[in-house]
PDB file with SEQRES, HELIX, SHEET and CRYST1 records, atoms N, CA, C and O in Angstrom:
SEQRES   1 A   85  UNK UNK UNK UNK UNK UNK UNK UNK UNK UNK UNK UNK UNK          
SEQRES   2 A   85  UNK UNK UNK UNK UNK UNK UNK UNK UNK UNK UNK UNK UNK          
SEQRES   3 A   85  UNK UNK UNK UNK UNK UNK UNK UNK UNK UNK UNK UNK UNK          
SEQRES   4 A   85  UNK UNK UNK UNK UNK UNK UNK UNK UNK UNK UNK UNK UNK          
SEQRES   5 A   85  UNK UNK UNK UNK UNK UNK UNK UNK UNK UNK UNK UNK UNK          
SEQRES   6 A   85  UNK UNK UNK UNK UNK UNK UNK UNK UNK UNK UNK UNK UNK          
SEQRES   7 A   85  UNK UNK UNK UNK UNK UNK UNK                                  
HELIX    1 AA1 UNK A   44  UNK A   56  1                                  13    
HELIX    2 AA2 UNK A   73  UNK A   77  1                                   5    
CRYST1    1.000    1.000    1.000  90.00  90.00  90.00 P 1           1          
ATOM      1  N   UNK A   1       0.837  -1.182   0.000  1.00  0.00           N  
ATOM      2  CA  UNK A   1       0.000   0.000   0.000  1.00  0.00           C  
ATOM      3  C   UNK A   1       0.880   1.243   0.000  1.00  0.00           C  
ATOM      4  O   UNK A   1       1.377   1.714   1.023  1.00  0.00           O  
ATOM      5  N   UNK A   2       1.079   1.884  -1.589  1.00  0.00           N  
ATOM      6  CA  UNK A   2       2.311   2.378  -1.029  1.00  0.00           C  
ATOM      7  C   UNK A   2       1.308   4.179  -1.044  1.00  0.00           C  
ATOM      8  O   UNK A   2       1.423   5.251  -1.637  1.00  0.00           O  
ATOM      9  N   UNK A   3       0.820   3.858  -0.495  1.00  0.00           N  
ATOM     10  CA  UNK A   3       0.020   5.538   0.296  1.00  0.00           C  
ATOM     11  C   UNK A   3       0.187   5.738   1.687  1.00  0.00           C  
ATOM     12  O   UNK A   3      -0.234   6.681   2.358  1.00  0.00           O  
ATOM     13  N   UNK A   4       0.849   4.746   2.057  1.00  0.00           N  
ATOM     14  CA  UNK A   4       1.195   5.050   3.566  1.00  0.00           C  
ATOM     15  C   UNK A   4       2.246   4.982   3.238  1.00  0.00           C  
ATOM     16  O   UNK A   4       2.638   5.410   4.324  1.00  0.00           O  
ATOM     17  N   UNK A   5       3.708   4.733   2.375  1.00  0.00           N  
ATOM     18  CA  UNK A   5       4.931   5.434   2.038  1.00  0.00           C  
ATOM     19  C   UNK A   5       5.032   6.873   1.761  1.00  0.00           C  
ATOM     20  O   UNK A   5       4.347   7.520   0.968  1.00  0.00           O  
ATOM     21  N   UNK A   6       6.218   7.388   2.715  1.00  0.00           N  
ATOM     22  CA  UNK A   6       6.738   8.716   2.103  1.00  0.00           C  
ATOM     23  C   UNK A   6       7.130   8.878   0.616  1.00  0.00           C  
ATOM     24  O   UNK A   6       8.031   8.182   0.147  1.00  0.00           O  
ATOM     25  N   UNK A   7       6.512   9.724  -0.080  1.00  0.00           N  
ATOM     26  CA  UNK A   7       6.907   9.882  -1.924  1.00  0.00           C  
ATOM     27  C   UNK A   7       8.866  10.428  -1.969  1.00  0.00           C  
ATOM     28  O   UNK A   7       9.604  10.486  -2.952  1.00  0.00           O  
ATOM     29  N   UNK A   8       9.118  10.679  -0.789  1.00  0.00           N  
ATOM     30  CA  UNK A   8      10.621  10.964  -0.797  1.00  0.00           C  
ATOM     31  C   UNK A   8      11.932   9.684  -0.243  1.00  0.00           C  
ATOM     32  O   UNK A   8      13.000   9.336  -0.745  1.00  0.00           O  
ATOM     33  N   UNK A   9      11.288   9.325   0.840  1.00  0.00           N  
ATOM     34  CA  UNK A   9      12.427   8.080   1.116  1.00  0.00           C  
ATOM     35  C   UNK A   9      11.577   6.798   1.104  1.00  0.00           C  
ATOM     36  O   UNK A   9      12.311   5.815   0.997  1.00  0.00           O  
ATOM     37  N   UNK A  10      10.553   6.550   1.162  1.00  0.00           N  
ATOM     38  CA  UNK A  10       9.947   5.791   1.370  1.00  0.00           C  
ATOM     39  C   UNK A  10       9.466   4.888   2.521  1.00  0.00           C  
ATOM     40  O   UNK A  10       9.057   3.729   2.460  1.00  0.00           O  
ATOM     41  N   UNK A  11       9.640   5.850   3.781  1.00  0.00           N  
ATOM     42  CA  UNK A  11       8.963   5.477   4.848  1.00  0.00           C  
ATOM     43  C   UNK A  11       7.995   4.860   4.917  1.00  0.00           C  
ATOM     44  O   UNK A  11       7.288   4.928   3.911  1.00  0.00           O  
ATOM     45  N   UNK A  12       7.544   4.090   5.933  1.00  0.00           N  
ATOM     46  CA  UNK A  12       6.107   3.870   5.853  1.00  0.00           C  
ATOM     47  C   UNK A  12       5.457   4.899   7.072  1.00  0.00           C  
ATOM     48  O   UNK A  12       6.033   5.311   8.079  1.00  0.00           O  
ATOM     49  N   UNK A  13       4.387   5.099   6.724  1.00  0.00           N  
ATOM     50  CA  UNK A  13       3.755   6.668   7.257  1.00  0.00           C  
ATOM     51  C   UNK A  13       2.377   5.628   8.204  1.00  0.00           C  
ATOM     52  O   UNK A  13       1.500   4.985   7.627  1.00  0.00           O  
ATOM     53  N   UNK A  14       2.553   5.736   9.772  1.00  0.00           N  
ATOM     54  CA  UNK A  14       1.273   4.885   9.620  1.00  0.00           C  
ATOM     55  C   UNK A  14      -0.088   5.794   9.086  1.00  0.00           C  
ATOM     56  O   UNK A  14      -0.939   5.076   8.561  1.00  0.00           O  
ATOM     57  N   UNK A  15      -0.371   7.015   9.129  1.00  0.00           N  
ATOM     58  CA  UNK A  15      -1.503   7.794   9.463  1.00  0.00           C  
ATOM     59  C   UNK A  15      -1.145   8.002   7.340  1.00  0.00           C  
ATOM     60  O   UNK A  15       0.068   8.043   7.139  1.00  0.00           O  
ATOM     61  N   UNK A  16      -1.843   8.094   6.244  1.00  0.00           N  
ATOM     62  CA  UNK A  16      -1.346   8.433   4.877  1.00  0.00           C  
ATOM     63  C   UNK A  16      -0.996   9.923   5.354  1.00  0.00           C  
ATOM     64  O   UNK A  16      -1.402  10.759   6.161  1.00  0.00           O  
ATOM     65  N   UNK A  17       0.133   9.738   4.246  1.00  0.00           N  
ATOM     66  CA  UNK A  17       0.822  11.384   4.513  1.00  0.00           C  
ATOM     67  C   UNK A  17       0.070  12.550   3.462  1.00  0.00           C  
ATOM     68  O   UNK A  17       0.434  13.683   3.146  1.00  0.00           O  
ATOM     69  N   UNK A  18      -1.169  11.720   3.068  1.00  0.00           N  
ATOM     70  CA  UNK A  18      -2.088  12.474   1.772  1.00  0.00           C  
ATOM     71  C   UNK A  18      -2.837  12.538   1.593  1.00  0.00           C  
ATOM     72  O   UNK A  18      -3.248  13.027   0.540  1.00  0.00           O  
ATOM     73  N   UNK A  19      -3.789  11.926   2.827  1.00  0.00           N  
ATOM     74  CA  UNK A  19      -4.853  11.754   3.168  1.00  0.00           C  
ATOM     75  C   UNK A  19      -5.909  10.292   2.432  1.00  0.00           C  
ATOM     76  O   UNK A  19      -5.481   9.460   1.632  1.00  0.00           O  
ATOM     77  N   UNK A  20      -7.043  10.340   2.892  1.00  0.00           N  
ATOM     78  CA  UNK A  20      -8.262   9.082   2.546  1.00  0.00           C  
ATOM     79  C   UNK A  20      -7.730   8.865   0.768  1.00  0.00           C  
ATOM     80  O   UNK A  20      -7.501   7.797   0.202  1.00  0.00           O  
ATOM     81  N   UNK A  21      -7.655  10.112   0.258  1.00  0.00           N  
ATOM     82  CA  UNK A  21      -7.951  10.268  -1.164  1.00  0.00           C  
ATOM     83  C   UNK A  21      -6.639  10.173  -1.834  1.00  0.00           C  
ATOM     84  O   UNK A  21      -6.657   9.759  -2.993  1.00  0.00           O  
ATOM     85  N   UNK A  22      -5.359  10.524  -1.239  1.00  0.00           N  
ATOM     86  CA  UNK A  22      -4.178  10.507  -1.764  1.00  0.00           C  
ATOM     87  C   UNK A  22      -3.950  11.957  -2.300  1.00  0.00           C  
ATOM     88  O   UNK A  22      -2.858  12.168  -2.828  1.00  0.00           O  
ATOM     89  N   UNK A  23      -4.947  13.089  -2.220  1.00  0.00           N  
ATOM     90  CA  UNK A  23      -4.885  14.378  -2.395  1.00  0.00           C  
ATOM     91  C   UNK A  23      -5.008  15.688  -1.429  1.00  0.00           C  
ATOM     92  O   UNK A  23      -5.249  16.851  -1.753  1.00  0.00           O  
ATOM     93  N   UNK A  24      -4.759  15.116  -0.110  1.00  0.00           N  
ATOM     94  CA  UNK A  24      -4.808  16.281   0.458  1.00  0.00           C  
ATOM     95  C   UNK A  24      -4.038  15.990   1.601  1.00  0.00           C  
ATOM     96  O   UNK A  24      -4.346  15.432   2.654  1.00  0.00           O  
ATOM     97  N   UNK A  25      -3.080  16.426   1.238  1.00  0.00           N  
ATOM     98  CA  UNK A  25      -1.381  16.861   2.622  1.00  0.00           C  
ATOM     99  C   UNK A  25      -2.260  16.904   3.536  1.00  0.00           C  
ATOM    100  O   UNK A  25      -3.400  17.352   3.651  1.00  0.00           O  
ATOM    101  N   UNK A  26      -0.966  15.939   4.653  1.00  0.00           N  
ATOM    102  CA  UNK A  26      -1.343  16.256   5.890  1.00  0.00           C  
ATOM    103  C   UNK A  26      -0.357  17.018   6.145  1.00  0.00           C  
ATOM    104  O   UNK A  26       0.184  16.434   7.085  1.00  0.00           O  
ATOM    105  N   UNK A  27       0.284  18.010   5.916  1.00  0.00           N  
ATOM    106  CA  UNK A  27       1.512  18.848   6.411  1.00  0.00           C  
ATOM    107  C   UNK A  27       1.914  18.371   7.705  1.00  0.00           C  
ATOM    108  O   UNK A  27       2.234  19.121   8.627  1.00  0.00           O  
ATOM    109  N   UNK A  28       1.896  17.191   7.764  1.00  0.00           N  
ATOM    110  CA  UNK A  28       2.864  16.375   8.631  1.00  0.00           C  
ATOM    111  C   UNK A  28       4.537  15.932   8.543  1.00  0.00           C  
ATOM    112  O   UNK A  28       4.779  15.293   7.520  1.00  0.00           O  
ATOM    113  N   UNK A  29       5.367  16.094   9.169  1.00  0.00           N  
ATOM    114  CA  UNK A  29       7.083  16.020   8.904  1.00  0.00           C  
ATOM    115  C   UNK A  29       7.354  14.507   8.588  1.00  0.00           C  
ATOM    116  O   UNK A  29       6.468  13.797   9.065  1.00  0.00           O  
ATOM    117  N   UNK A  30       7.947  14.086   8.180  1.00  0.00           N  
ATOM    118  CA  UNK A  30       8.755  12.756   8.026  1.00  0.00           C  
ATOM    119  C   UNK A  30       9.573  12.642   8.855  1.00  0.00           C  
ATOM    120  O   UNK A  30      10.407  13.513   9.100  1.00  0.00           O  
ATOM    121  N   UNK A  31       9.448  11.075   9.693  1.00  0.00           N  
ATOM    122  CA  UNK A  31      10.482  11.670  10.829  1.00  0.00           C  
ATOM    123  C   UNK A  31      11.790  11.060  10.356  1.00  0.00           C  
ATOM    124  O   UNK A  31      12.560  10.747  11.264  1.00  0.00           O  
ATOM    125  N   UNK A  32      12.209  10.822   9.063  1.00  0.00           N  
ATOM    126  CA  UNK A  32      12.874   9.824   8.378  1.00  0.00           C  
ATOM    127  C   UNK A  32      13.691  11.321   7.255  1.00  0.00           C  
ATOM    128  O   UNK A  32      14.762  11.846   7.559  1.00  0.00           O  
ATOM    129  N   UNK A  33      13.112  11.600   6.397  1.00  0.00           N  
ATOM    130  CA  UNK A  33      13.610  12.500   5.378  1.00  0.00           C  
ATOM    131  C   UNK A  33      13.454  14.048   5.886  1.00  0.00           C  
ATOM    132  O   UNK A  33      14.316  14.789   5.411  1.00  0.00           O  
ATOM    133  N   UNK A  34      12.403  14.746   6.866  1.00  0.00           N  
ATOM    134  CA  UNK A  34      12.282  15.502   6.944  1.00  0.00           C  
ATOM    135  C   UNK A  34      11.457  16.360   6.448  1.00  0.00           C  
ATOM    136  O   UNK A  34      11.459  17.502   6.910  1.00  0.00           O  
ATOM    137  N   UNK A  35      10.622  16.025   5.461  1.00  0.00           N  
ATOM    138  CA  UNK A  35       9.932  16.507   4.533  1.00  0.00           C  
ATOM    139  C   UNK A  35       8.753  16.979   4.630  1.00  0.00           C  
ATOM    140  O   UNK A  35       8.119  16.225   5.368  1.00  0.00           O  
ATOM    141  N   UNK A  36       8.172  17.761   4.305  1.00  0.00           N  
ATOM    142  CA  UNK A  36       6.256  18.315   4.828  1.00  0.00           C  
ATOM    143  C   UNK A  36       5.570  17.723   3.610  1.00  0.00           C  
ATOM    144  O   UNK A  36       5.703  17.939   2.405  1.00  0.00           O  
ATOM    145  N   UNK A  37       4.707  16.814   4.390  1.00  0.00           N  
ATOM    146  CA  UNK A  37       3.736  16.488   2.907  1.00  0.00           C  
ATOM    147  C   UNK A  37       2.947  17.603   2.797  1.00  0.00           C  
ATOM    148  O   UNK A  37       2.595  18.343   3.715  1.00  0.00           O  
ATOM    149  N   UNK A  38       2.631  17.707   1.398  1.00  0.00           N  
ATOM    150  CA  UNK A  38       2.577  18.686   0.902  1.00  0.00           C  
ATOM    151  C   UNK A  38       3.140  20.183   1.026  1.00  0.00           C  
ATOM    152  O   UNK A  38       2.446  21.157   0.735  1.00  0.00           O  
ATOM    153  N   UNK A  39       4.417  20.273   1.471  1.00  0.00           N  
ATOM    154  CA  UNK A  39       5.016  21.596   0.835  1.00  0.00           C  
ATOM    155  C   UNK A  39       6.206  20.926  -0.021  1.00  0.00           C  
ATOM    156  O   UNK A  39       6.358  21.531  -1.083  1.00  0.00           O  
ATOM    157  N   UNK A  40       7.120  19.808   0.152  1.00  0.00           N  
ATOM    158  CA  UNK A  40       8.754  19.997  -0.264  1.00  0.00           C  
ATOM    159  C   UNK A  40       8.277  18.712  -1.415  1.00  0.00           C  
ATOM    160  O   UNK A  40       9.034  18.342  -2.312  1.00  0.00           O  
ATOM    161  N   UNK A  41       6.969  18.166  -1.204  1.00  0.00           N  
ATOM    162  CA  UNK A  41       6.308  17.172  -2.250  1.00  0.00           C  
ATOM    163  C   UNK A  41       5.334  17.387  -3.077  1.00  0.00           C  
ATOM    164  O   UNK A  41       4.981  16.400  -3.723  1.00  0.00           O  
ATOM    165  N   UNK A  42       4.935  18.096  -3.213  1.00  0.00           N  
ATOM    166  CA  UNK A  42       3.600  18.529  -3.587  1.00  0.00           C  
ATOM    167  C   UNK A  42       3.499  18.427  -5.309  1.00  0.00           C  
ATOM    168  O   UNK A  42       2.409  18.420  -5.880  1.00  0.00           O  
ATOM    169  N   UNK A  43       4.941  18.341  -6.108  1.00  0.00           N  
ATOM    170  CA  UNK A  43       5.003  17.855  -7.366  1.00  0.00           C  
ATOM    171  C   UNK A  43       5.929  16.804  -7.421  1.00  0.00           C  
ATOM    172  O   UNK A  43       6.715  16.532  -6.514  1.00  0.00           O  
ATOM    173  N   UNK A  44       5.792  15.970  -8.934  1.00  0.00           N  
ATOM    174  CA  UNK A  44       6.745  14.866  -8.653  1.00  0.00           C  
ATOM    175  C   UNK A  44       8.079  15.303  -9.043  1.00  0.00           C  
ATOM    176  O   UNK A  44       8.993  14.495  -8.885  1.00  0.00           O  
ATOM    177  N   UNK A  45       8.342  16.471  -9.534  1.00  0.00           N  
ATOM    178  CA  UNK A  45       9.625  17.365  -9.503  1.00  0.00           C  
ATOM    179  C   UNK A  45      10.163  17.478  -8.024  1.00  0.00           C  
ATOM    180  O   UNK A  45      10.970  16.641  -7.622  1.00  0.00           O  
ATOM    181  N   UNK A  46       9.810  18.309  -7.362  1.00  0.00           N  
ATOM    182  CA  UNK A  46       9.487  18.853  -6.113  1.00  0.00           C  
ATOM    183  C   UNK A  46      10.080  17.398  -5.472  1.00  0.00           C  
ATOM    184  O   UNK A  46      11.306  17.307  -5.419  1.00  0.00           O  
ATOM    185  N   UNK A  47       9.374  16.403  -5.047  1.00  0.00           N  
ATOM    186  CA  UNK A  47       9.868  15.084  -4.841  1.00  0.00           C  
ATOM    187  C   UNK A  47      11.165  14.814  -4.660  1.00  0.00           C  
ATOM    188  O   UNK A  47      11.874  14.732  -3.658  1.00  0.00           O  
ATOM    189  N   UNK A  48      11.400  14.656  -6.134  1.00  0.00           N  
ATOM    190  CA  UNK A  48      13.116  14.482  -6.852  1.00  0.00           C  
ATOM    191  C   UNK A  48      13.847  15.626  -6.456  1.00  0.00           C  
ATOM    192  O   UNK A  48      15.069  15.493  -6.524  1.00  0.00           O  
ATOM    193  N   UNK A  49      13.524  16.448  -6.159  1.00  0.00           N  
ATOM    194  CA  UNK A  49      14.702  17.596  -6.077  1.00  0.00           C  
ATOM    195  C   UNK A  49      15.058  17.379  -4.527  1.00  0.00           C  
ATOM    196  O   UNK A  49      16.207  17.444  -4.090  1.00  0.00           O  
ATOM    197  N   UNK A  50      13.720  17.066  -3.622  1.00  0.00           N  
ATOM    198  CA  UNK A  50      14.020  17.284  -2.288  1.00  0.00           C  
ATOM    199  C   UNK A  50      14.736  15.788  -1.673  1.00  0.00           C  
ATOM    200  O   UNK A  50      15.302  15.713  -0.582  1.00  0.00           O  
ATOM    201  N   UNK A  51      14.541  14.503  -2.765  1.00  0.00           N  
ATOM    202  CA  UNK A  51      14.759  13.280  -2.393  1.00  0.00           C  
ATOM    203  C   UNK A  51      16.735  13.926  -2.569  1.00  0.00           C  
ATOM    204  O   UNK A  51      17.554  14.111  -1.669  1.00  0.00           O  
ATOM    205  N   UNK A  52      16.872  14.086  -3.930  1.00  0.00           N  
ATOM    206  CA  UNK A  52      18.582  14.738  -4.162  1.00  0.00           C  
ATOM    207  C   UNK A  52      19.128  15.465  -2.942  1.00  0.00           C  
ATOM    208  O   UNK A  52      19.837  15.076  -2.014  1.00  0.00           O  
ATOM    209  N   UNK A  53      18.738  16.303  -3.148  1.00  0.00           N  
ATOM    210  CA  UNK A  53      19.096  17.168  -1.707  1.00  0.00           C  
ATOM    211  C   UNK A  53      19.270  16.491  -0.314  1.00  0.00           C  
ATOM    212  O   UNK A  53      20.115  16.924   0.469  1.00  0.00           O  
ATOM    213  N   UNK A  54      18.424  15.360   0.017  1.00  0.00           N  
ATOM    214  CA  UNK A  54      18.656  14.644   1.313  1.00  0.00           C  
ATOM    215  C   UNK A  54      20.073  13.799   1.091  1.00  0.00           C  
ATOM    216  O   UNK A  54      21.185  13.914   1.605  1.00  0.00           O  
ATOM    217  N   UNK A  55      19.592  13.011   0.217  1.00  0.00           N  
ATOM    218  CA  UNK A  55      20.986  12.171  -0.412  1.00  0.00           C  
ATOM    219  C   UNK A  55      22.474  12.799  -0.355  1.00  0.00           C  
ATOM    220  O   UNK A  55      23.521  12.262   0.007  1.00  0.00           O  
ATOM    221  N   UNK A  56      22.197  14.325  -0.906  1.00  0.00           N  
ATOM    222  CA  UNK A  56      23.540  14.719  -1.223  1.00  0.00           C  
ATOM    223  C   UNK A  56      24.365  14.917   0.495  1.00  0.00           C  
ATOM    224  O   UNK A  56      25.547  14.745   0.794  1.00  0.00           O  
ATOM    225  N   UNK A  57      23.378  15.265   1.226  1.00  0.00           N  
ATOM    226  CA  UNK A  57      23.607  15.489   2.849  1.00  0.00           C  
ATOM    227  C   UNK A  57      23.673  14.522   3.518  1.00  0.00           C  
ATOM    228  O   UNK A  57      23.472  14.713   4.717  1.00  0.00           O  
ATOM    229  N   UNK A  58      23.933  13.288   3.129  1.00  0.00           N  
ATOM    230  CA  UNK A  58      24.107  11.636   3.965  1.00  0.00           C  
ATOM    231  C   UNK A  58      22.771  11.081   4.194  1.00  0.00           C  
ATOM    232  O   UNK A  58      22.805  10.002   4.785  1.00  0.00           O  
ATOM    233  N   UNK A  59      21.501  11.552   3.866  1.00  0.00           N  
ATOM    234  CA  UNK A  59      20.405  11.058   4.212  1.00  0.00           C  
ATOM    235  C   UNK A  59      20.166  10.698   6.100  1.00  0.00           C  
ATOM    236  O   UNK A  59      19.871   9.666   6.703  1.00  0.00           O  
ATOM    237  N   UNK A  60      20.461  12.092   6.549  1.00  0.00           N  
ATOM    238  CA  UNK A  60      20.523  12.214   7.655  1.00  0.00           C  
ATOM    239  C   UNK A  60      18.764  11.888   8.316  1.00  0.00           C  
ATOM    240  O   UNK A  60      17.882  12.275   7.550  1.00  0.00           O  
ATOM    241  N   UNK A  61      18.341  11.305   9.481  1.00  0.00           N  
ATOM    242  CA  UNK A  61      17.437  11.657   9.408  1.00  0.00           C  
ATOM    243  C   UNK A  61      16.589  12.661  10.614  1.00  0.00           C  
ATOM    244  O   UNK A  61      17.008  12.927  11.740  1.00  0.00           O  
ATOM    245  N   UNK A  62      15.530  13.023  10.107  1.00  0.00           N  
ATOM    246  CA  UNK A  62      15.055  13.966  10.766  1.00  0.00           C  
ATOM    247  C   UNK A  62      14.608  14.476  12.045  1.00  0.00           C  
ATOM    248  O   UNK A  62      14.572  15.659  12.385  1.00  0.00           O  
ATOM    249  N   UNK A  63      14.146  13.082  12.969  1.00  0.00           N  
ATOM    250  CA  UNK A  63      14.367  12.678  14.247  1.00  0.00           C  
ATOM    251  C   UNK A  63      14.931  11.301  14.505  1.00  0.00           C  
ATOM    252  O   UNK A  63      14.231  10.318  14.751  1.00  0.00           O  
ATOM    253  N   UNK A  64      16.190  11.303  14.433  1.00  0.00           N  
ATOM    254  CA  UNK A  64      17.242  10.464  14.761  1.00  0.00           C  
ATOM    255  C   UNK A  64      16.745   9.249  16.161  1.00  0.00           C  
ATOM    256  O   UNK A  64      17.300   8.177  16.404  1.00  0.00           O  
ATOM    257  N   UNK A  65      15.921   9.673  16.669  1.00  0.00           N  
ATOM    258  CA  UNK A  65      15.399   8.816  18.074  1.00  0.00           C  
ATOM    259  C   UNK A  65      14.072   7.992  17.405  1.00  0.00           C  
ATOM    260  O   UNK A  65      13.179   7.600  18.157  1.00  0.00           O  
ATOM    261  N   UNK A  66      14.021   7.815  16.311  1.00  0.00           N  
ATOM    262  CA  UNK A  66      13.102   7.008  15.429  1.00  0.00           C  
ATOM    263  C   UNK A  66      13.129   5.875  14.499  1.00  0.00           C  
ATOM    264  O   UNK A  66      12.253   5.124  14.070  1.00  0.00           O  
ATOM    265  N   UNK A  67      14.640   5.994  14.279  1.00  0.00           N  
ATOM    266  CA  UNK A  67      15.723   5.792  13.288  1.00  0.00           C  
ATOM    267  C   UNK A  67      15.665   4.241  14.005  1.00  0.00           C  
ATOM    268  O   UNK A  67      16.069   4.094  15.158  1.00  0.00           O  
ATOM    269  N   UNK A  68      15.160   3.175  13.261  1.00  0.00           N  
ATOM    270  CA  UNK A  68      15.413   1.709  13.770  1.00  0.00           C  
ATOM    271  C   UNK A  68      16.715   1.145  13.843  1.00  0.00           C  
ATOM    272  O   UNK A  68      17.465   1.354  12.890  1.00  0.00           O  
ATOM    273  N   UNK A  69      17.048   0.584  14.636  1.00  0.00           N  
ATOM    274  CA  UNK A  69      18.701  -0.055  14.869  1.00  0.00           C  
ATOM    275  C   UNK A  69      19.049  -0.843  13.138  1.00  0.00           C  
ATOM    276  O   UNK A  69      20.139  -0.729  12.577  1.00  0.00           O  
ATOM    277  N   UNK A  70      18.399  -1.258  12.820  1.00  0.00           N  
ATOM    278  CA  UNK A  70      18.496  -2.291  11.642  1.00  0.00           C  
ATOM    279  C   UNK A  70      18.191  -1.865  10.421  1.00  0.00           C  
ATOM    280  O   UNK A  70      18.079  -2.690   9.515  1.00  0.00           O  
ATOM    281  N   UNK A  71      17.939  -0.035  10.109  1.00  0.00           N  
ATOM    282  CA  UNK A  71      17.391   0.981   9.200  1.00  0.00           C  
ATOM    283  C   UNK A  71      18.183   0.579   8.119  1.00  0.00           C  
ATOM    284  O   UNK A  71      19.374   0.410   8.375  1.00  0.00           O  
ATOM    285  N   UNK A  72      17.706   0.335   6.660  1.00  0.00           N  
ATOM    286  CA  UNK A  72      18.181  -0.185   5.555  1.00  0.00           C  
ATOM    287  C   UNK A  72      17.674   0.487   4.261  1.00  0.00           C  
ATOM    288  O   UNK A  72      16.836   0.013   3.495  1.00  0.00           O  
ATOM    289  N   UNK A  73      18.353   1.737   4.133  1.00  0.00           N  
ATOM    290  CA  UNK A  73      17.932   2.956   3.188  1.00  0.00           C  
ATOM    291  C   UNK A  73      17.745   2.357   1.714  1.00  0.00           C  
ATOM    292  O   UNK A  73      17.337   3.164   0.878  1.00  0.00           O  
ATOM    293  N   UNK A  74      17.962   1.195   1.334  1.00  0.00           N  
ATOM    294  CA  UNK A  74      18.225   0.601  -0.194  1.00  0.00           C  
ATOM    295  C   UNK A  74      16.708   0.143   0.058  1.00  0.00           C  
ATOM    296  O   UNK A  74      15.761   0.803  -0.369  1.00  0.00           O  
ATOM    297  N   UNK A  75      16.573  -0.942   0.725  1.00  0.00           N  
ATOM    298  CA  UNK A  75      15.116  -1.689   1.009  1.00  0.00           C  
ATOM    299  C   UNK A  75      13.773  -0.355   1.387  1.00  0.00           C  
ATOM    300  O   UNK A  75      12.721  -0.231   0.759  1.00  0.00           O  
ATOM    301  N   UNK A  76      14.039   0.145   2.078  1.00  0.00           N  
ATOM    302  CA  UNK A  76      13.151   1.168   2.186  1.00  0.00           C  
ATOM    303  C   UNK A  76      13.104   2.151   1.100  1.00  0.00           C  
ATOM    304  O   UNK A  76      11.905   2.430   1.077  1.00  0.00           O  
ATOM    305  N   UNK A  77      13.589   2.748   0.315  1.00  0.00           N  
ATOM    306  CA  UNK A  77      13.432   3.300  -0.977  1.00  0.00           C  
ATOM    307  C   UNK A  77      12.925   2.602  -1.722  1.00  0.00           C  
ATOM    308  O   UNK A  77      12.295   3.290  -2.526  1.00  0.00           O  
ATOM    309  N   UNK A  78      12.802   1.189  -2.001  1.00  0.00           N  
ATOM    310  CA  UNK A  78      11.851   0.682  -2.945  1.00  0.00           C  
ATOM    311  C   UNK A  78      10.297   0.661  -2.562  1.00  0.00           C  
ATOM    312  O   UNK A  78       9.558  -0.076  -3.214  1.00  0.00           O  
ATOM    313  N   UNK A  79       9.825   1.371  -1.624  1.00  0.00           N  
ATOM    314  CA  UNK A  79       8.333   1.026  -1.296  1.00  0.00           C  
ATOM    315  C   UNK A  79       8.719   3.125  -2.139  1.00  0.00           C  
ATOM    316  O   UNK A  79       7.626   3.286  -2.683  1.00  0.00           O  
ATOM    317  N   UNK A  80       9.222   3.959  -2.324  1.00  0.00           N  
ATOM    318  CA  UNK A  80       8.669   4.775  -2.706  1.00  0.00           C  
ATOM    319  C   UNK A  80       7.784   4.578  -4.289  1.00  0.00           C  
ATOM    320  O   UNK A  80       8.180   3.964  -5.280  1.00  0.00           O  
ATOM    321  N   UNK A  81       6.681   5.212  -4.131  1.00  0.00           N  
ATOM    322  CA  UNK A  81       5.749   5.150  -5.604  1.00  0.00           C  
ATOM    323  C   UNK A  81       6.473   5.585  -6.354  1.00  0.00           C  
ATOM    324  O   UNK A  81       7.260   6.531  -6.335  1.00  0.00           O  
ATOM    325  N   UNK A  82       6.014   4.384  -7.508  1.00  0.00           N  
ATOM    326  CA  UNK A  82       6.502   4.868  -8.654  1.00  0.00           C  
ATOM    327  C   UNK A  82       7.092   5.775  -9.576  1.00  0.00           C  
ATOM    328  O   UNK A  82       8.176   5.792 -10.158  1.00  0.00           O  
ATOM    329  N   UNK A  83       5.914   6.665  -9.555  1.00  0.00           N  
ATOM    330  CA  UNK A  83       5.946   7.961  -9.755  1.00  0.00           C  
ATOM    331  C   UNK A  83       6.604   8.616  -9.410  1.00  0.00           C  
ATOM    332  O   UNK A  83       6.759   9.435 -10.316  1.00  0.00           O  
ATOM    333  N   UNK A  84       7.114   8.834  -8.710  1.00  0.00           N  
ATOM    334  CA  UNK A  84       7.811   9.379  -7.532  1.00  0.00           C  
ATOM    335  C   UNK A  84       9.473   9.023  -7.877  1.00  0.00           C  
ATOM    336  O   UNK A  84      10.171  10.035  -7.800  1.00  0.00           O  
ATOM    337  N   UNK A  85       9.898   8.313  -8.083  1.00  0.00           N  
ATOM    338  CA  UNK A  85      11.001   7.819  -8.573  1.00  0.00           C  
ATOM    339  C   UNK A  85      11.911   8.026  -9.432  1.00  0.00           C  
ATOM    340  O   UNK A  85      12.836   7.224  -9.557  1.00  0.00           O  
TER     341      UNK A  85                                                      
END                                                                             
């Protein structure tokens, strides 16, 4: 179900980060990439530019006290949508 994935790292989001419909931001943070659904995602440009930008910075993440002992950035990027990619 990849509507409960972040469109940037591919978290899994339990609450959708886009709501019932997949169209309406919850301007909620990623606690993984950092990202506001719907402001730094809101196009699938937008996406890619902000997914680059994390990458280029070590893919640090955003609240580090969330961050699973066993966190595996290759495996978790494949649940990001398609689209998105």
């Amino acid at each position: 179900m990849k509507e409960h994935h972040c469109r940037v790292c591919g978290l899994y989001i339990e609450d959708k980060p886009w709501g019932e419909n997949g169209r309406c931001p919850t301007y909620e943070i990623c606690s993984c990439c950092g990202v506001e659904f719907g402001n730094e995602d809101y196009t699938i440009e937008s996406t890619k530019e902000y997914r680059k930008q994390w990458i280029k910075k070590g893919c640090q993440w955003f609240n580090s006290k969330k961050k699973p002992e066993n966190w595996n950035l290759e495996k978790q990027m494949l649940n990001i949508p398609a689209e998105y990619k």
